[in-house]
ZAMARGU-4260 file (C-alpha; in steps of 0.2 Angstrom, whole numbers, plus 5000, padded with zeros to 4 digits):
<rodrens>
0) 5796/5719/6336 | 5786/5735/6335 | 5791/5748/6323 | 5785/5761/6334 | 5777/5776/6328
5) 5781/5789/6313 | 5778/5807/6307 | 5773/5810/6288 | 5774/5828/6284 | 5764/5834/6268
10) 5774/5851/6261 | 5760/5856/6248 | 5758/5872/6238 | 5743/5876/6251 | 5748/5868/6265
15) 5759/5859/6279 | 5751/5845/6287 | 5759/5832/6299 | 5753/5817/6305 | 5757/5804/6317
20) 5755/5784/6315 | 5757/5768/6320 | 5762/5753/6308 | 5747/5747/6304 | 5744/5766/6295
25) 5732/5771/6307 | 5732/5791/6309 | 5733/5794/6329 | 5734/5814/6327 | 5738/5829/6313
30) 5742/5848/6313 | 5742/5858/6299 | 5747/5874/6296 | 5745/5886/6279 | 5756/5891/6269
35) 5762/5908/6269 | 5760/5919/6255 | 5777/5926/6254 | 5789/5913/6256 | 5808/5913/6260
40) 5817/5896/6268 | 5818/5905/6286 | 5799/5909/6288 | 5797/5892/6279 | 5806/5882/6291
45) 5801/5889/6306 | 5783/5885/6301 | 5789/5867/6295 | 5795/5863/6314 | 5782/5873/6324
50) 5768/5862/6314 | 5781/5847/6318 | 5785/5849/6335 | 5770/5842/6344 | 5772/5827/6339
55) 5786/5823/6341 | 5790/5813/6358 | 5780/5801/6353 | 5790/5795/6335 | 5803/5787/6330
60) 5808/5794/6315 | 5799/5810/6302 | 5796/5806/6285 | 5796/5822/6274 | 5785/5821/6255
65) 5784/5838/6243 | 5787/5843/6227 | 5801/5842/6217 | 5815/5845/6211 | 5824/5838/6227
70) 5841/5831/6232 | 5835/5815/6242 | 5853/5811/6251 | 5856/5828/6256 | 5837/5832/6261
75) 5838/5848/6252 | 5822/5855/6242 | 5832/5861/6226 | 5815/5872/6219 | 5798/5874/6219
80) 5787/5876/6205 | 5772/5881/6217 | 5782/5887/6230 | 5792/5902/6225 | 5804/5908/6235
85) 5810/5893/6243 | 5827/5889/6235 | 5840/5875/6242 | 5827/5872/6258 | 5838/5862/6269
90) 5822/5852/6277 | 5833/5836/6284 | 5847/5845/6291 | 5835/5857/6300 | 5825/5845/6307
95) 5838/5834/6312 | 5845/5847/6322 | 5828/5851/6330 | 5824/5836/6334 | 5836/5822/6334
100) 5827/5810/6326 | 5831/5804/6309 | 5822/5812/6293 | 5820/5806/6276 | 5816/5817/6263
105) 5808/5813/6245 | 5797/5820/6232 | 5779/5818/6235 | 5774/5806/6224 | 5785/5794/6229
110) 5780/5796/6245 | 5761/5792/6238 | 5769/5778/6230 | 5776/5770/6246 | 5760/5772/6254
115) 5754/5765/6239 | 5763/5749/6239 | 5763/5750/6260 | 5744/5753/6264 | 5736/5751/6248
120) 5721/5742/6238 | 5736/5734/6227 | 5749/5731/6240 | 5749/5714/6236 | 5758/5718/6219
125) 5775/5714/6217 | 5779/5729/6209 | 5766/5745/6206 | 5769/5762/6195 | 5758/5774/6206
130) 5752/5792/6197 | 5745/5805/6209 | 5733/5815/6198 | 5732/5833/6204 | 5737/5852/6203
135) 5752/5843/6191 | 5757/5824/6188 | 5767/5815/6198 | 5774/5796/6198 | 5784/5783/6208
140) 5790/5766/6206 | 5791/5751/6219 | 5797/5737/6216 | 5797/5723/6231 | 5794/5734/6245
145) 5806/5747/6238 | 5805/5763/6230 | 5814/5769/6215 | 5819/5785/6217 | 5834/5788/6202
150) 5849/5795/6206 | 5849/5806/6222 | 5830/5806/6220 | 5823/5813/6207 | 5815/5798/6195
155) 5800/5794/6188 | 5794/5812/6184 | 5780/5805/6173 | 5770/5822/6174 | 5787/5832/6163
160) 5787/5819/6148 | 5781/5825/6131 | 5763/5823/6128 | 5763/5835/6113 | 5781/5842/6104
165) 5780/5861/6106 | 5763/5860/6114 | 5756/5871/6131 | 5770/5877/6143 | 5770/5869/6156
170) 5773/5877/6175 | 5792/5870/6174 | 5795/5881/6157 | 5794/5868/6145 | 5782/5867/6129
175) 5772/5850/6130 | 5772/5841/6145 | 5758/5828/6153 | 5752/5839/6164 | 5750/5854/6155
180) 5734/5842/6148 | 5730/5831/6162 | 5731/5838/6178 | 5722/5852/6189 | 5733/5867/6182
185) 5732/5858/6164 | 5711/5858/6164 | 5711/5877/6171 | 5724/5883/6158 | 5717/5875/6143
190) 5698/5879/6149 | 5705/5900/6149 | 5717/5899/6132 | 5699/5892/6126 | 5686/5901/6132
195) 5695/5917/6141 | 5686/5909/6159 | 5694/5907/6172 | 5692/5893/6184 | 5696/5890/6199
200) 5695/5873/6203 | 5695/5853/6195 | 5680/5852/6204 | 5673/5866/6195 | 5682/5860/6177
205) 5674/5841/6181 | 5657/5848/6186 | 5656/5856/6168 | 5663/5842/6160 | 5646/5832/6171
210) 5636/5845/6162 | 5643/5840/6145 | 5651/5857/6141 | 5658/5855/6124 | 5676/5866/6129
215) 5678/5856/6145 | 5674/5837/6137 | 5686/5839/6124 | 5698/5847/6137 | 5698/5830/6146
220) 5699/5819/6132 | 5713/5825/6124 | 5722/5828/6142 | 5715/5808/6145 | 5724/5803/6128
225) 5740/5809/6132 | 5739/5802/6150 | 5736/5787/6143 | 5753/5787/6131 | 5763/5793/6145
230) 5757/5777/6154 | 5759/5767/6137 | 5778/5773/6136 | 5780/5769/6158 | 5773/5753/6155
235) 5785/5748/6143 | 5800/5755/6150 | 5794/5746/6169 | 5783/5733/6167 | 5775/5733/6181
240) 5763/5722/6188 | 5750/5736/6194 | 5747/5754/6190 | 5736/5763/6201 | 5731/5782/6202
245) 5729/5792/6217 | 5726/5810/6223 | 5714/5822/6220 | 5706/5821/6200 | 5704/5802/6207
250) 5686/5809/6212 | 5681/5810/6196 | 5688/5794/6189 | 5671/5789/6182 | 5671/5804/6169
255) 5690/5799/6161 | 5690/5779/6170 | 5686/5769/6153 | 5693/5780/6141 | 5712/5779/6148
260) 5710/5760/6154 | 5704/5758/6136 | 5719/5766/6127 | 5730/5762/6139 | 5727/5743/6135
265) 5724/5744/6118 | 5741/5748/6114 | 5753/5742/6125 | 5758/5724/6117 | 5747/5712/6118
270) 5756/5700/6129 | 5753/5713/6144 | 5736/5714/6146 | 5732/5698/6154 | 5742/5702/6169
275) 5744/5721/6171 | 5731/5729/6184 | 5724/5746/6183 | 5713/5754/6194 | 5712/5768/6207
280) 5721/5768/6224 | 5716/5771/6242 | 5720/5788/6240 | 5729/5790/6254 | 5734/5804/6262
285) 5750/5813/6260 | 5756/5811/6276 | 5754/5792/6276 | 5766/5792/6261 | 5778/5800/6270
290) 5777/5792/6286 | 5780/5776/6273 | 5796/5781/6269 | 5801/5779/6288 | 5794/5762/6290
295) 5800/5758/6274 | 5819/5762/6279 | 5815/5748/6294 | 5810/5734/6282 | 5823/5737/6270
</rodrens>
């Protein structure tokens, strides 16, 4: 039986971007849309749908992936640390009523994780904890084909666990988090509280790192260390048989690569090591992972 054909749309801080595919993950076409500057949920969501719409006949079902914090069942986006001005976004019911198709709704890195586990280089794991490394941290969990999302959707924020007690604020207003030191708005943060410059980019913070500025290497170290333990603490508590990173910093995997696989492995037990896989993704795109979640609710 085929599974016919489904929309993944990609809410970022930047951009909307929707895509449609077919099972096998192929992208058959995309429109994206920027985001406005000034947001409320009206302009928002008429944006969402126009850059929706023409896709549409052809599906069979919309899969929706942004940021957090999010209720999944109602298909509401609670917040938006990057997005301000959106506040209690109704995104299913919307375009439910739009389009009458079904809509699922979950936070973007669970969709990465679903892709992940779908279309991935690991997809033969039985059960992978998947990071997406980029403006902030994000994690999800799938275990058998299915994602673990925590009660009404909100699990597995790796990126808010404590990498340093009363550390850097972090972009959700607490002191210490992961991504305050590993993450594109970590790296751009730390770099001006060092040195008073402001960067703009991870590319730009990675390319100084590549030129061995001394601010910027021990920048990523540090940020690598912490990643690490957060990974250490997610290993333990999961137990997975794979953990894989995605999204953007990915690029520069070869600058932070062997230090995090190192720590990470030197002090989880033992016991571990011998079957636990480590490694980047397919980086997949955004859309994919959402799409995932509509193929996903098929298998399941």
């Amino acid at each position: 039986m085929s599974l016919g054909l489904a929309i993944g749309v990609d809410i970022g801080g930047g951009s909307i971007r929707a895509s449609l595919f077919d099972e096998s993950g192929k992208e058959l076409k995309s429109h994206v849309s920027p985001t406005p500057e000034n947001l409320n949920n009206e302009s928002f969501l008429k944006i969402l749908k126009d850059t929706i719409r023409p896709l549409v006949p052809e599906a069979k079902g919309i899969g929706v992936g942004s940021p957090g914090p999010l209720n999944n069942e109602r298909g509401v986006l609670i917040a938006s640390a990057n997005m301000k001005g959106l506040e209690n976004l109704p995104i299913k019911e919307s375009l439910t009523k739009e389009f009458s198709l079904p809509v699922w709704y979950e936070n973007d890195a669970n969709c990465a994780a679903l892709g992940e586990a779908y279309f991935g280089f690991y997809k033969e794991a039985e059960s992978k904890l998947i990071l997406t490394l980029g403006t902030g941290v994000g994690g999800g969990f799938v275990d058998k084909g299915i994602l673990y999302s925590g009660y009404l959707g909100n699990g597995i924020e790796i990126g808010h666990t404590t990498a340093v007690i009363g550390g850097a604020l972090c972009g959700c207003g607490v002191k210490g988090c992961v991504e305050s030191y590993f993450s594109t708005r970590g790296f751009i943060n730390r770099y001006m509280e060092k040195t008073s410059i402001k960067l703009n980019s991870a590319e730009e913070f990675f390319q100084l790192v590549f030129k061995k500025d001394p601010v910027a290497e021990e920048i990523l170290h540090f940020g690598t260390l912490a990643l690490a333990h957060a990974v250490r603490n997610a290993i333990h508590l999961l137990n997975p048989e794979a953990v894989v990173f995605v999204g953007g910093i990915t690029k520069s995997y070869d600058l932070f690569g062997k230090t995090l696989e190192s720590e990470i492995r030197s002090t989880i037990f033992p016991v571990l090591n011998g079957r636990l896989k480590i490694g980047v993704g397919g980086s997949l795109s955004g859309t994919l992972g959402a799409a995932s979640l509509v193929f996903s609710k098929e298998k399941v």
